[in-house]
C-alpha positions, 0 to 999 in steps of 0.5 A, a space after each residue: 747124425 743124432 736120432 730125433 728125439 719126441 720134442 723135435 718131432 713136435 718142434 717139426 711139426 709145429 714149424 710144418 703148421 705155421 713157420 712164422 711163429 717165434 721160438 717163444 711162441 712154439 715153445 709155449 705150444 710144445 710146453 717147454 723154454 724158448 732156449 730149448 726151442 732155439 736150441 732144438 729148431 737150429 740143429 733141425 735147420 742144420 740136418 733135417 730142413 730143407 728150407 723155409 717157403 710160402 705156399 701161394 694160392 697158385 692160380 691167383 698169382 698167374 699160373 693157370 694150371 700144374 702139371 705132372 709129368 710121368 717119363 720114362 728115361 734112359 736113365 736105368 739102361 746105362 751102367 758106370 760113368 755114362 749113367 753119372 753123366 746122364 744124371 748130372 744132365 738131368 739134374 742140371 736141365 731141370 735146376 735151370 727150369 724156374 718152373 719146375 718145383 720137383 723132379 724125382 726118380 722111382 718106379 711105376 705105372 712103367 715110369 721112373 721119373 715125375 716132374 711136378 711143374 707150374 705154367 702161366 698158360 698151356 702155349 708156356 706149358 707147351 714151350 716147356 714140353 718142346 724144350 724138353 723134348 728138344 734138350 734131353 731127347 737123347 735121354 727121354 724116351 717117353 712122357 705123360 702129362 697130367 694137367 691141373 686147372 689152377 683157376 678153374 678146376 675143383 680143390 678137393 683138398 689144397 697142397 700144404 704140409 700141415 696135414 702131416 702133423 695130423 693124427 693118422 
């Protein structure tokens, strides 16, 4: 895979700010041809994005509340083929779960796994809880959740991938 050369990181970022602008107007933004442009943002969509997607303002269109959901799995403690297996299962539960939007591994505070979800309510957030704990029993051996309320609760700074084209 070819190394991303400054104009793809503008490119990426711009597309970050605003997916719906059109290669001419990106082009105008970064200074260069739309060619350049077109050519540039399809080898990024080949190798560097992952898709394209809105971000809705959650708690108006019926989840009331996110949950972040710290576990602690069996997952490190099988060797081999059994820890494929494992992983398989995991990745095949959670792929299922419409509400899930991230599930990712990694290590602290004593956990290895978080799983980012959205819920209509909390008796849906239950259902999920009990799903969960009922499907992959043999394979989680704790959980934590943190609960956001999407209606209700105080936005100190609102999820979008835009601030990462921001300057540090």
């Amino acid at each position: 895979m070819k190394e991303l050369k400054a104009i793809d990181y503008k490119l990426l970022f711009e597309i970050m700010k605003n997916s719906h602008r059109s290669d001419r107007q990106l082009a105008k933004a970064l200074g260069v041809s739309q060619p350049t442009v077109t050519r540039r943002r399809s080898m990024l969509e080949k190798n560097y994005i992952e898709g394209y997607t809105v971000i809705p303002k959650f708690g108006k269109i019926g989840f009331e509340m996110a949950s972040f959901t710290f576990l602690k799995s069996k997952l490190r403690q099988k060797n081999g083929d059994g820890e494929n297996e494992n992983l398989e299962k995991l990745k095949s539960w959670y792929k299922k779960q419409p509400n899930v939007v991230l599930v990712q591994d990694g290590r602290g505070m004593g956990w290895d796994i978080i799983c980012i979800s959205f819920h209509k309510n909390f008796s849906s957030y239950a259902d999920f809880m009990r799903k969960q704990e009922s499907d992959l029993s043999d394979l989680i051996i704790e959980s934590e959740t943190f609960h956001s309320d999407l209606n209700n609760g105080s936005s100190i700074k609102p999820f979008h991938l835009k601030y990462l084209s921001e300057p540090e």
